[in-house]
C-alpha positions as a Python dict, from the first residue, in 0.01 Angstrom:
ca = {
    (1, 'X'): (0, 0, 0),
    (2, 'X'): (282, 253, -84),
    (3, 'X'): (172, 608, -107),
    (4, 'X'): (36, 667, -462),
    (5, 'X'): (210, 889, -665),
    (6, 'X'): (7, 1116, -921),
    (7, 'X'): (92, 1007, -1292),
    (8, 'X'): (-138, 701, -1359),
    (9, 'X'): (-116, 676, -968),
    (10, 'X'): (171, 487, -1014),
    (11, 'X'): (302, 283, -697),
    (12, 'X'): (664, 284, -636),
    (13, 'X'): (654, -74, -745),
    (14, 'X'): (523, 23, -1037),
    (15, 'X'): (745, 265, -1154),
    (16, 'X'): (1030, 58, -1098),
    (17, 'X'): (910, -173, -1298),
    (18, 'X'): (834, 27, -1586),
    (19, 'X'): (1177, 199, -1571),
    (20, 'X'): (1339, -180, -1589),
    (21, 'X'): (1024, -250, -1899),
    (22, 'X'): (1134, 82, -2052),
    (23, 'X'): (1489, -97, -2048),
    (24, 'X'): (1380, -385, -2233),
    (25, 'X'): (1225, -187, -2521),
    (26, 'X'): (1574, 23, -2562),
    (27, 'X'): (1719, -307, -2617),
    (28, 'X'): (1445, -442, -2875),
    (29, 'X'): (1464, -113, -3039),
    (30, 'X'): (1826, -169, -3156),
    (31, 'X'): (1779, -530, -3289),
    (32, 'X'): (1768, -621, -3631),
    (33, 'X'): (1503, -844, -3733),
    (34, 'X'): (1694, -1163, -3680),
    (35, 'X'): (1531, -1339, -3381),
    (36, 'X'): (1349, -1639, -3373),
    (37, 'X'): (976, -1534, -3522),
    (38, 'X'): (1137, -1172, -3598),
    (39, 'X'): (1105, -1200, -3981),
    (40, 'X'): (748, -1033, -3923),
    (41, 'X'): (915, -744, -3809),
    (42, 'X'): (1045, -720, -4207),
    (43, 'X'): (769, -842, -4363),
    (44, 'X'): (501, -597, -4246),
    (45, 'X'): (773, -372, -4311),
    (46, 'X'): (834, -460, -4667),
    (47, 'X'): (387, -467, -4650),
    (48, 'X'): (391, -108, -4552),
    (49, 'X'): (619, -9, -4828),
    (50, 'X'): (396, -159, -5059),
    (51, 'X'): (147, 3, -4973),
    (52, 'X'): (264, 323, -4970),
    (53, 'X'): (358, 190, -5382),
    (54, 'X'): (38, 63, -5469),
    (55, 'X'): (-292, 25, -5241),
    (56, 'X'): (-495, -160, -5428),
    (57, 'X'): (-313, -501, -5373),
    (58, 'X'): (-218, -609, -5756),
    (59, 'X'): (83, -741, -5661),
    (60, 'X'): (-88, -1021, -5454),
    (61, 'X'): (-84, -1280, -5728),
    (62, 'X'): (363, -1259, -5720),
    (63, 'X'): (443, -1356, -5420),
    (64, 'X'): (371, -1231, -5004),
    (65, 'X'): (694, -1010, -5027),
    (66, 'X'): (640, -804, -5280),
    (67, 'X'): (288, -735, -5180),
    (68, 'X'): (133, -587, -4876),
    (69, 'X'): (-221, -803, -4842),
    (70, 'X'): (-148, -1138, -4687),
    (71, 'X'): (-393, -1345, -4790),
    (72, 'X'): (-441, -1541, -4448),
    (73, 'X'): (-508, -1268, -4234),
    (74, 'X'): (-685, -944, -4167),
    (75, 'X'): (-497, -626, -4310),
    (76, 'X'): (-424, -353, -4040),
    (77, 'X'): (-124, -494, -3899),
    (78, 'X'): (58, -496, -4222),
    (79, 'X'): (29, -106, -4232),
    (80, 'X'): (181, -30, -3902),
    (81, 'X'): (554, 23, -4096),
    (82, 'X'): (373, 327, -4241),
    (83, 'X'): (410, 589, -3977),
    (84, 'X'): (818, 482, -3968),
    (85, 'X'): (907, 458, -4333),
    (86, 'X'): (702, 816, -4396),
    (87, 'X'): (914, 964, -4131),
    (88, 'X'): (1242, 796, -4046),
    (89, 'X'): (1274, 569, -4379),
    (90, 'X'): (1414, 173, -4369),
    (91, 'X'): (1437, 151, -3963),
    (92, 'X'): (1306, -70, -3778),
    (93, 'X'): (1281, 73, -3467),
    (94, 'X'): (980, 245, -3550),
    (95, 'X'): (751, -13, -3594),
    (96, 'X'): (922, -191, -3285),
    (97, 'X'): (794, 110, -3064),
    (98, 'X'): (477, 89, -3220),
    (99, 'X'): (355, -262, -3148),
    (100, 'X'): (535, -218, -2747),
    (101, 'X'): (293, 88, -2693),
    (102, 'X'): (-24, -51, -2787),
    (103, 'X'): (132, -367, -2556),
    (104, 'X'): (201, -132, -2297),
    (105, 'X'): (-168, 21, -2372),
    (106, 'X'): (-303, -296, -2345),
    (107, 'X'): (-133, -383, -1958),
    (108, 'X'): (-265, -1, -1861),
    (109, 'X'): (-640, -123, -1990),
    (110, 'X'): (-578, -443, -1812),
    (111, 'X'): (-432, -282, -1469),
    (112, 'X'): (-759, -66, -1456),
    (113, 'X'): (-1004, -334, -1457),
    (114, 'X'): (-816, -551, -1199),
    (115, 'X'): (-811, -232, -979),
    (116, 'X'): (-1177, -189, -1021),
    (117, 'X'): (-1276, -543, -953),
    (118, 'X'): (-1056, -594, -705),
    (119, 'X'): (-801, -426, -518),
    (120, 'X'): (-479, -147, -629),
    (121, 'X'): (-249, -473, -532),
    (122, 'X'): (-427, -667, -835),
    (123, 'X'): (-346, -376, -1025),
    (124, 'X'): (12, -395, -976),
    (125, 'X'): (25, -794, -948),
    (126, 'X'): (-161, -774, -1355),
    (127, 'X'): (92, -563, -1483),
    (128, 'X'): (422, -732, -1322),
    (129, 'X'): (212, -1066, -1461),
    (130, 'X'): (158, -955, -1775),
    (131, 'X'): (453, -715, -1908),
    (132, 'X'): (709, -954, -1744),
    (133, 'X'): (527, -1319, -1924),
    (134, 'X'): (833, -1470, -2114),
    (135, 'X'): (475, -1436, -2431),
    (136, 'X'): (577, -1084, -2388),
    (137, 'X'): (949, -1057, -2312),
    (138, 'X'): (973, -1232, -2644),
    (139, 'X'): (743, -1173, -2874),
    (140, 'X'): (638, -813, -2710),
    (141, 'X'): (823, -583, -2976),
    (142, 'X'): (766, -777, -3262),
    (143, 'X'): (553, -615, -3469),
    (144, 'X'): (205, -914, -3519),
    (145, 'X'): (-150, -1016, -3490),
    (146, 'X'): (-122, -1184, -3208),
    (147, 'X'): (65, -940, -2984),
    (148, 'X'): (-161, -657, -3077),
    (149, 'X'): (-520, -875, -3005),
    (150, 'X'): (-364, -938, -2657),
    (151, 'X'): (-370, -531, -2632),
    (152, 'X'): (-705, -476, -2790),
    (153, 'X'): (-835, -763, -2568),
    (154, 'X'): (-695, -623, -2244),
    (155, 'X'): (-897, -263, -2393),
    (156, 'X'): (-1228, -488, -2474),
    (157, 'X'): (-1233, -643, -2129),
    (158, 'X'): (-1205, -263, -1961),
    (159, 'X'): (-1425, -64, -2217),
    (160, 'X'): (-1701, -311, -2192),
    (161, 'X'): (-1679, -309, -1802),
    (162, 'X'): (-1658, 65, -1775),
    (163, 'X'): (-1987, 63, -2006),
    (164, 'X'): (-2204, -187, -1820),
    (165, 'X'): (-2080, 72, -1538),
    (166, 'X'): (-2204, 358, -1681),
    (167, 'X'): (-2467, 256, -2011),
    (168, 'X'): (-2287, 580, -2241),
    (169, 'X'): (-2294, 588, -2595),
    (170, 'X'): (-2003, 697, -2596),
    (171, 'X'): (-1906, 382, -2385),
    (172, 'X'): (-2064, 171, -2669),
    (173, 'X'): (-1859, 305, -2932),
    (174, 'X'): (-1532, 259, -2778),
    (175, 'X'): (-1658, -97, -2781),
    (176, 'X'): (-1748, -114, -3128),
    (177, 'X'): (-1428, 15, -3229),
    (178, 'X'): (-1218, -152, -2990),
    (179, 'X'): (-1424, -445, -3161),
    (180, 'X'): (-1336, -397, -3496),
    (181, 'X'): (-977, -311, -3474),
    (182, 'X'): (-925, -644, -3354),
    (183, 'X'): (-1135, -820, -3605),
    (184, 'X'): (-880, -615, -3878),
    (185, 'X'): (-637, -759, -3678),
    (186, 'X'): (-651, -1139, -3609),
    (187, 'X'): (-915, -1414, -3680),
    (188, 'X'): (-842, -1471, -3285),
    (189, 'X'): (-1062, -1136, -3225),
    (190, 'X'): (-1380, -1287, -3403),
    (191, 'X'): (-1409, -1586, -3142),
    (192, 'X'): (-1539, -1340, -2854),
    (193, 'X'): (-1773, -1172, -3045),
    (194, 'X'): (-1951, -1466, -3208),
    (195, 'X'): (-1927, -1662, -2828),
    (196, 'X'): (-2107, -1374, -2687),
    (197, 'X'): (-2350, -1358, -2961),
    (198, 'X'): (-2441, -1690, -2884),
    (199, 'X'): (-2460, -1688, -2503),
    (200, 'X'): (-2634, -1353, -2564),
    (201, 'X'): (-2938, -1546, -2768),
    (202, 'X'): (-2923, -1857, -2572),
    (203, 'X'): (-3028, -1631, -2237),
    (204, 'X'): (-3266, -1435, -2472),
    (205, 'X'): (-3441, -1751, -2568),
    (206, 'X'): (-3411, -1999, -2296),
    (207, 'X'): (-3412, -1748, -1990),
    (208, 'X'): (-3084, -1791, -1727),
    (209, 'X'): (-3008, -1757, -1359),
    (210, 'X'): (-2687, -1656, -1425),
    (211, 'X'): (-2642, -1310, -1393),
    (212, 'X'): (-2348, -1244, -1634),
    (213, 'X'): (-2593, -1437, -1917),
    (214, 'X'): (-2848, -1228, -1856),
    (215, 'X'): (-2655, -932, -1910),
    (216, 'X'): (-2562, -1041, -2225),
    (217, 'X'): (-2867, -1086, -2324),
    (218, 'X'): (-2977, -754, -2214),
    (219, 'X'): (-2714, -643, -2482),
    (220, 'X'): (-2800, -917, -2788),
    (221, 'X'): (-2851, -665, -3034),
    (222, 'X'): (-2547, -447, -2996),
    (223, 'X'): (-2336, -775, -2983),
    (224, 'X'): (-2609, -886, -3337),
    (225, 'X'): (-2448, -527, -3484),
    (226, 'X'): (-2082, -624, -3422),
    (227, 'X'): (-2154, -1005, -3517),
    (228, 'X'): (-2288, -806, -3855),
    (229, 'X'): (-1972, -570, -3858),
    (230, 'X'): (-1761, -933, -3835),
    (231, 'X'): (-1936, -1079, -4125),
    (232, 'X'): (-1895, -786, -4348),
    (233, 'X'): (-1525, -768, -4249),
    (234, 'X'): (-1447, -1131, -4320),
    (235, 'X'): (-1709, -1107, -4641),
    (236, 'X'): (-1471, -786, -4787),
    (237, 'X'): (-1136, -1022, -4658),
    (238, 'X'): (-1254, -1302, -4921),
    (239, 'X'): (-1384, -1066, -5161),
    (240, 'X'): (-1039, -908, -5182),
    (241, 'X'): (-822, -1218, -5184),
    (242, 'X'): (-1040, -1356, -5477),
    (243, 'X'): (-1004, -1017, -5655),
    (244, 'X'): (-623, -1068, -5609),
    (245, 'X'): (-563, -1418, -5688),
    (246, 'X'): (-842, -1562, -5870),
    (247, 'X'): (-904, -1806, -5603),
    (248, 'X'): (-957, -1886, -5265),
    (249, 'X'): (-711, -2168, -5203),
    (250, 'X'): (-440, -1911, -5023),
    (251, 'X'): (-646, -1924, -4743),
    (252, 'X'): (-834, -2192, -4765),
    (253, 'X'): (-486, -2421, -4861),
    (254, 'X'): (-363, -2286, -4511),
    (255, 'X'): (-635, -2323, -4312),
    (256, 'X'): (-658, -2674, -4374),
    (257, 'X'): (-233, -2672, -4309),
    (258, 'X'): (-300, -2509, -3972),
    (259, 'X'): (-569, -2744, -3873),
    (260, 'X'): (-685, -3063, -3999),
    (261, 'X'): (-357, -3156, -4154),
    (262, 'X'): (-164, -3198, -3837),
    (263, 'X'): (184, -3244, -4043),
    (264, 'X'): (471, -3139, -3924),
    (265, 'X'): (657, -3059, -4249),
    (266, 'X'): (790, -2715, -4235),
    (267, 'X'): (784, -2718, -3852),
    (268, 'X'): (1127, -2775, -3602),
    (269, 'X'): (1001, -3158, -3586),
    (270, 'X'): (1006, -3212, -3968),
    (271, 'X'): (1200, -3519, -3952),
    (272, 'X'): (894, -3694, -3728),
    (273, 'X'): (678, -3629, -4069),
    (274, 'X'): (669, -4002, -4113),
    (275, 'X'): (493, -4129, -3786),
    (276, 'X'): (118, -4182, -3759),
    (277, 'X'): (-156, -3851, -3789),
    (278, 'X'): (-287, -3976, -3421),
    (279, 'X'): (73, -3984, -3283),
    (280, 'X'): (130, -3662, -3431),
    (281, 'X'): (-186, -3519, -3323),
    (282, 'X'): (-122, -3628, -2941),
    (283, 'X'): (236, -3454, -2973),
    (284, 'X'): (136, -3101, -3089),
    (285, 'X'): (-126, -3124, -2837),
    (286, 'X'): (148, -3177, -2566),
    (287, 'X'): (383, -2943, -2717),
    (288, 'X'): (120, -2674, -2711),
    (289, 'X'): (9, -2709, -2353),
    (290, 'X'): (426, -2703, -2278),
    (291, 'X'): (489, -2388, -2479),
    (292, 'X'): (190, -2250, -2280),
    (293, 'X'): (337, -2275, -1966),
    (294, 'X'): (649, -2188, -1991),
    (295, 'X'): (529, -1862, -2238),
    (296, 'X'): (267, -1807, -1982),
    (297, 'X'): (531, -1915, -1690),
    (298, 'X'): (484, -1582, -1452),
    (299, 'X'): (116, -1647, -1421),
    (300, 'X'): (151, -2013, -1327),
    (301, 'X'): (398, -1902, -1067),
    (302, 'X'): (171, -1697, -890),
    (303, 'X'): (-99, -1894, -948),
    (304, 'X'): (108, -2192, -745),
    (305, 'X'): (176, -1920, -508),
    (306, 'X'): (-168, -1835, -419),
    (307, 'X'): (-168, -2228, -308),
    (308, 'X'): (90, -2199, -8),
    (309, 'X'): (-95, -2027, 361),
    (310, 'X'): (163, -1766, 348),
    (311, 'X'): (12, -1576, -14),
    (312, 'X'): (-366, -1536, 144),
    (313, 'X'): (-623, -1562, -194),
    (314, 'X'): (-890, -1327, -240),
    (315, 'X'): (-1226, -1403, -184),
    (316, 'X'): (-1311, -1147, -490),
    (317, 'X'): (-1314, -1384, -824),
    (318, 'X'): (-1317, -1258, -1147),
    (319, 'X'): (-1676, -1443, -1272),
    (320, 'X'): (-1747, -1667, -1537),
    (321, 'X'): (-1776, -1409, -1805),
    (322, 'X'): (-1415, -1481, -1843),
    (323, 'X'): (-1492, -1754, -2062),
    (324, 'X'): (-1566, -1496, -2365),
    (325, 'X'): (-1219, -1325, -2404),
    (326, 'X'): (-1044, -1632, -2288),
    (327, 'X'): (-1248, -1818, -2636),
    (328, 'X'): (-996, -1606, -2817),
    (329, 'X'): (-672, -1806, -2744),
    (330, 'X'): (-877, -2167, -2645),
    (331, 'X'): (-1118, -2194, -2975),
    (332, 'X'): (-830, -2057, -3226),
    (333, 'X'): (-561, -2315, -3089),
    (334, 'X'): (-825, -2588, -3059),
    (335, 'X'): (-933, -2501, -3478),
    (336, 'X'): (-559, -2468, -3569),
    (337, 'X'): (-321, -2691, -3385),
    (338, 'X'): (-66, -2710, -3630),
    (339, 'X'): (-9, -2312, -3626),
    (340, 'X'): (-11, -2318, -3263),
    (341, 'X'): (225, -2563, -3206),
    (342, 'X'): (492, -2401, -3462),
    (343, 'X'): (463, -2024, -3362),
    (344, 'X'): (476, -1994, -2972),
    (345, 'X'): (272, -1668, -3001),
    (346, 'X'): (-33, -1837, -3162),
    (347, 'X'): (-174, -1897, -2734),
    (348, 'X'): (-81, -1503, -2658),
    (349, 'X'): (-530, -1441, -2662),
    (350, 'X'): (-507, -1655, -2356),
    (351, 'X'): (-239, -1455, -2104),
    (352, 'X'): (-518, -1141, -2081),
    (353, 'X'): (-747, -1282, -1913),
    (354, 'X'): (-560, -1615, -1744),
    (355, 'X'): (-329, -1275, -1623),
    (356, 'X'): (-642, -1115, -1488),
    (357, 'X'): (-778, -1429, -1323),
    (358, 'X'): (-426, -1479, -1093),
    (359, 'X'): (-374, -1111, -1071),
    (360, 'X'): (-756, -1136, -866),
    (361, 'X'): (-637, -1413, -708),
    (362, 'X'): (-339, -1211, -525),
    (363, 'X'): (-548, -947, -442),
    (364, 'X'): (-500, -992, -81),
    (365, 'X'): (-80, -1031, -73),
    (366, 'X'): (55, -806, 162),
    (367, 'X'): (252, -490, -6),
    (368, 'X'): (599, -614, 39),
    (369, 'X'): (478, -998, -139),
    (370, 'X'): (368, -751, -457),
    (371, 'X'): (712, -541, -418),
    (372, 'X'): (900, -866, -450),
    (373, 'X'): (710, -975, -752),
    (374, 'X'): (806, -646, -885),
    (375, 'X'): (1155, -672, -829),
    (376, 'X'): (1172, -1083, -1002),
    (377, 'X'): (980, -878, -1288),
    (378, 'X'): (1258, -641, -1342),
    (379, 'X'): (1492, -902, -1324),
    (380, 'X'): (1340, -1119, -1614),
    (381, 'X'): (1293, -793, -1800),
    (382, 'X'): (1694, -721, -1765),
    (383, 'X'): (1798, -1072, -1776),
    (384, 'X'): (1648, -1072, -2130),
    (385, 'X'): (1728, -692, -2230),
    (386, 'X'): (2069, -666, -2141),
    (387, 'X'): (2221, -1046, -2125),
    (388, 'X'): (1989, -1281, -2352),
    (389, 'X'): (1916, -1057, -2617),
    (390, 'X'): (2210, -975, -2817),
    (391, 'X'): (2320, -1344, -2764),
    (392, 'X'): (2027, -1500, -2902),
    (393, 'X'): (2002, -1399, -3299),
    (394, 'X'): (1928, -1622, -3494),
    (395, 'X'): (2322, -1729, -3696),
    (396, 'X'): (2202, -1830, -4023),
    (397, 'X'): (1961, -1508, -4093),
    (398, 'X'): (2189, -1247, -3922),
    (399, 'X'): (2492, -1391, -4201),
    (400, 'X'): (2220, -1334, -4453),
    (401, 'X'): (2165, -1006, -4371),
    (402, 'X'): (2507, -898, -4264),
    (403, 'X'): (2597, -1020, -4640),
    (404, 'X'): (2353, -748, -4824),
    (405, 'X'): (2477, -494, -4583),
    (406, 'X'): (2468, -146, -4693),
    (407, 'X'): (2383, -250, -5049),
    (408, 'X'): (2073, 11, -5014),
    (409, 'X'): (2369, 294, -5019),
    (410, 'X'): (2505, 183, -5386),
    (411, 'X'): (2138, 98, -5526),
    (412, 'X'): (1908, 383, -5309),
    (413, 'X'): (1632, 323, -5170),
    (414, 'X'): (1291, 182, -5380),
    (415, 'X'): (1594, 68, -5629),
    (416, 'X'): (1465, -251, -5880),
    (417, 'X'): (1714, -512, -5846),
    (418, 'X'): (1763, -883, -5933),
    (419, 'X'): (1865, -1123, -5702),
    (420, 'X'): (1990, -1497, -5701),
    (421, 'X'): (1657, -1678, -5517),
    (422, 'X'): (1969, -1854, -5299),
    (423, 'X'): (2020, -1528, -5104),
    (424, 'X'): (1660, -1354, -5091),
    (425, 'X'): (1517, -1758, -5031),
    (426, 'X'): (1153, -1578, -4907),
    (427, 'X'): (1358, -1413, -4594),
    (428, 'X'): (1181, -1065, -4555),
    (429, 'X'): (1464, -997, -4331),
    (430, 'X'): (1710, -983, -4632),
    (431, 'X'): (1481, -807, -4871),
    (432, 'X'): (1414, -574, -4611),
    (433, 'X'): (1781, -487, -4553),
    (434, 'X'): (1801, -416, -4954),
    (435, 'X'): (1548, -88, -4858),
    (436, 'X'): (1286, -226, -5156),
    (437, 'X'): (1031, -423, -5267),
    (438, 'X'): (1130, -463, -5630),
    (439, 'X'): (1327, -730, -5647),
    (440, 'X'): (1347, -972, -5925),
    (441, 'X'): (1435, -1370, -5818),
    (442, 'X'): (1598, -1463, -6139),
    (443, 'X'): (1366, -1783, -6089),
    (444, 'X'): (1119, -1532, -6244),
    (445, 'X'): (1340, -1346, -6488),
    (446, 'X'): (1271, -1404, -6843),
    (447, 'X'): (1601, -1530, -7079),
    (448, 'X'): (1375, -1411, -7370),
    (449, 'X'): (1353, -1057, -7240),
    (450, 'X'): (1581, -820, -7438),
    (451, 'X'): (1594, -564, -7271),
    (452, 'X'): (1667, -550, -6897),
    (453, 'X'): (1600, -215, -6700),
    (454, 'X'): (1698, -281, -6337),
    (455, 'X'): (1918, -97, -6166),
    (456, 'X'): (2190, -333, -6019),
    (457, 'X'): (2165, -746, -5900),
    (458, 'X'): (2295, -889, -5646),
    (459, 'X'): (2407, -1274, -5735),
    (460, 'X'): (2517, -1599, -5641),
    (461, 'X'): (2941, -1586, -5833),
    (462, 'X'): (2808, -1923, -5967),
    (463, 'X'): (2472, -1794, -6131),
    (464, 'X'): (2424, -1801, -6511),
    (465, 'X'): (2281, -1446, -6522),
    (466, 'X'): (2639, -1323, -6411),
    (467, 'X'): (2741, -1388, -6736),
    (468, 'X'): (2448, -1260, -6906),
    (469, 'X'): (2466, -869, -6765),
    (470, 'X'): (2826, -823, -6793),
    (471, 'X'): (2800, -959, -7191),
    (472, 'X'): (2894, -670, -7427),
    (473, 'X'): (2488, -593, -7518),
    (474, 'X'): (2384, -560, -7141),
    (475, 'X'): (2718, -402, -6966),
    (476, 'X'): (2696, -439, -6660),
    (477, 'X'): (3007, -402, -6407),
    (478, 'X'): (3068, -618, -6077),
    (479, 'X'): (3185, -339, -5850),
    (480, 'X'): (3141, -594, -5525),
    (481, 'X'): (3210, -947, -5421),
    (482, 'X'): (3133, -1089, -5055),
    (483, 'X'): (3082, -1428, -4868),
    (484, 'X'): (2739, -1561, -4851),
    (485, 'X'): (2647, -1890, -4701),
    (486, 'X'): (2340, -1876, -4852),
    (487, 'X'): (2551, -1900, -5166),
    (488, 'X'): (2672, -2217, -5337),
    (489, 'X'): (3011, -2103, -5340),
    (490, 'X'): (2973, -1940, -5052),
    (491, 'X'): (3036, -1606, -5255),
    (492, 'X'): (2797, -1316, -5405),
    (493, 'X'): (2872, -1052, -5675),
    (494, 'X'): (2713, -749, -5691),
    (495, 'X'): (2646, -566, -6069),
    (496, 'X'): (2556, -249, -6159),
    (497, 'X'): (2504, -76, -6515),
    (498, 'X'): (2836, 20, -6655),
    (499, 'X'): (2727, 364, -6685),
    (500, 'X'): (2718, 401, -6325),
    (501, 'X'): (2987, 253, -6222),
    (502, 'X'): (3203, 542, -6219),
}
């Protein structure tokens, strides 16, 4: 291999690569949050705000904007806006950056353990693998759960390695933390735990030949402590969403959506709602396994590669332990179809350790077969940066937000506002470009209330309220009018109390 040079022992390969991944992120970091799937880059925003307004989640019983617990999944990645709004305000850049380092974390955990278990070319073959997967190109820099569980997974496969190395406590920690950051993250992170738990038991009781079983077993009551840790988590989830709502149909009402439903209503296929549950069953199942090769596409590739005489495979395999992280993408698809085959990201669990497997696989390719696999991984990374990107917004949501641009600098920031439901319609993106969380729909504005305190609105021309602020006993002034297809008339007024007007 190329002569190693001394940060991270970075090949020349490698650094290549990162410069053209380093590319990429520039161009994420200057995107609003109108992309296909991007509206979660707003809402954990708008989550984070929230937060910062009023921990203990009150708000939950209004609606998922305007609070930050969502009731159908763990909590901690709806607080990564936190460290950007304290410091740079309404930007999204910040929490872009965030979720692309603990991705770019994850590939450094993930590079380490391929170099240990096989060679420095499996190292470089897991990171071109895994940075450049179209999962990642797309869905890398915006800010989710699944995005960040591939990360922690990547760090879960390598800390528990390095501790079965080297029995530490210190090495056991990491673990449990590693552990339990995931299980705040995603209900994907719980999968591996309880699977090992299991296989951990079964060897205890029924005795094994398999090495990797045994092992487990060895370890059944530090993976019985995290199963614990699990239950309590998910025990205070429930606890929480009861406290909030007074139920627990949110989650439950979703869960049954996202699995046993199999509809299609909401999805990109809405208008096949009316064939058959089995016929709609068999096509999400297809659609999912095509989604997860082409999101998964540059581990296939080598994968097929690793077929021909010319790309020798490596004798050095991975093992069977695999099968725990990889339960983290196959049982949550299997239990939730439906969510799967409507968010693309919903397999990302699985490109870990399928990258790791293939990575192995190519241990043996000679250095100039891994500096070519570099150099097509740049390429997708700057295909995508610098020529797909800013083509591919999303036209309907980037006219929505365009049309409530700058409003933040008349209201200010935090500003309480009422809003025709036509423009806000549940986009985060929108309400996120307002630079608040109190806005009012006038869906839920009362016509009994006499007195009205916010402090401007933002309507449809057509809407009734119009005509109730700027009445002689309210006084409000339209100061703004602008096109908005979300509108009606195509047209949106914008109010604010007389007396600041001037």
């Amino acid at each position: 291999m190329a002569e190693k040079k001394r940060f991270l022992s970075l090949t020349n390969a490698e650094i290549i690569f990162l410069a053209c991944w380093v590319i990429w992120l520039l161009a994420w970091l200057k995107e609003l949050p109108i992309h296909r799937h991007d509206f979660n880059t707003a809402q954990w925003m708008l989550h984070s705000w929230w937060f910062l307004e009023e921990p203990l989640p009150t708000c939950a019983g209004i609606s998922r904007l305007s609070c930050w617990y969502y009731p159908t999944h763990p909590p901690l990645v709806h607080l990564f806006g936190i460290p950007g709004l304290v410091l740079f305000g309404w930007v999204t850049w910040p929490i872009r950056l965030l979720q692309a380092m603990i991705i770019l974390w994850g590939a450094f955990e993930l590079r380490a353990l391929a170099q240990r278990i096989a060679t420095p070319a499996a190292g470089s073959m897991v990171l071109f693998i895994f940075l450049a997967s179209p999962m990642l190109i797309l869905y890398g820099a915006i800010p989710n759960y699944e995005p960040t569980v591939v990360a922690l997974l990547c760090a879960l496969m390598n800390r528990t390695s390095l501790y079965l190395d080297d029995k530490k406590i210190s090495g056991i920690i990491c673990v449990y933390a590693i552990a339990t950051l995931g299980m705040l993250t995603d209900w994907s992170a719980y999968h591996p735990v309880g699977i090992a738990f299991l296989i951990a038991w079964y060897g205890h009781l029924k005795g094994t030949e398999s090495k990797w079983v045994q092992v487990a077993a060895e370890h059944r009551w530090h993976l019985t402590t995290l199963f614990a840790i699990g239950v309590l988590i998910f025990s205070s989830h429930l606890y929480t969403v009861y406290h909030a709502y007074g139920s627990l149909d949110p989650i439950f009402s979703t869960a049954e959506l996202r699995s046993i439903s199999f509809s299609l209503a909401g999805s990109r296929l809405d208008g096949l709602s009316y064939l058959s549950k089995p016929v709609i069953m068999i096509g999400v199942f297809l659609g999912i396994i095509l989604e997860q090769f082409l999101t998964m596409a540059s581990a296939w590739i080598v994968l097929l590669l690793t077929r021909k005489k010319n790309f020798p495979v490596s004798t050095t395999s991975v093992g069977k332990w695999i099968l725990i992280p990889m339960s983290a993408g196959l049982i949550h698809t299997l239990m939730f179809p439906q969510g799967a085959f409507i968010h693309e990201y919903w397999v990302a669990p699985l490109l870990p350790p399928f990258a790791l497997v293939v990575a192995v696989k190519a241990s043996n390719w000679t250095e100039n077969q891994v500096n070519v696999c570099g150099k097509v991984a740049c390429a997708m990374l700057l295909l995508w940066g610098l020529v797909l990107l800013p083509i591919t917004s999303v036209a309907y949501i980037e006219d929505s937000v365009e049309s409530v641009e700058n409003l933040h600098e008349i209201f200010g920031d935090d500003a309480s506002i009422l809003v025709s439901y036509e423009i806000i319609s549940a986009r985060p993106e929108v309400v996120m470009s307002l630079h608040t969380g109190n806005l009012t729909p006038t869906a839920w504005a009362s016509d009994s209330q006499e007195d009205w305190n916010w402090d401007g609105a933002v309507l449809c021309a057509d809407n009734a309220w119009v005509e109730k602020l700027t009445s002689a006993n309210q006084n409000y002034t339209i100061i703004d009018q602008r096109p908005s297809p979300a509108c009606p008339t195509e047209q949106l007024v914008v109010l604010v109390p007389s007396n600041q007007s001037a």
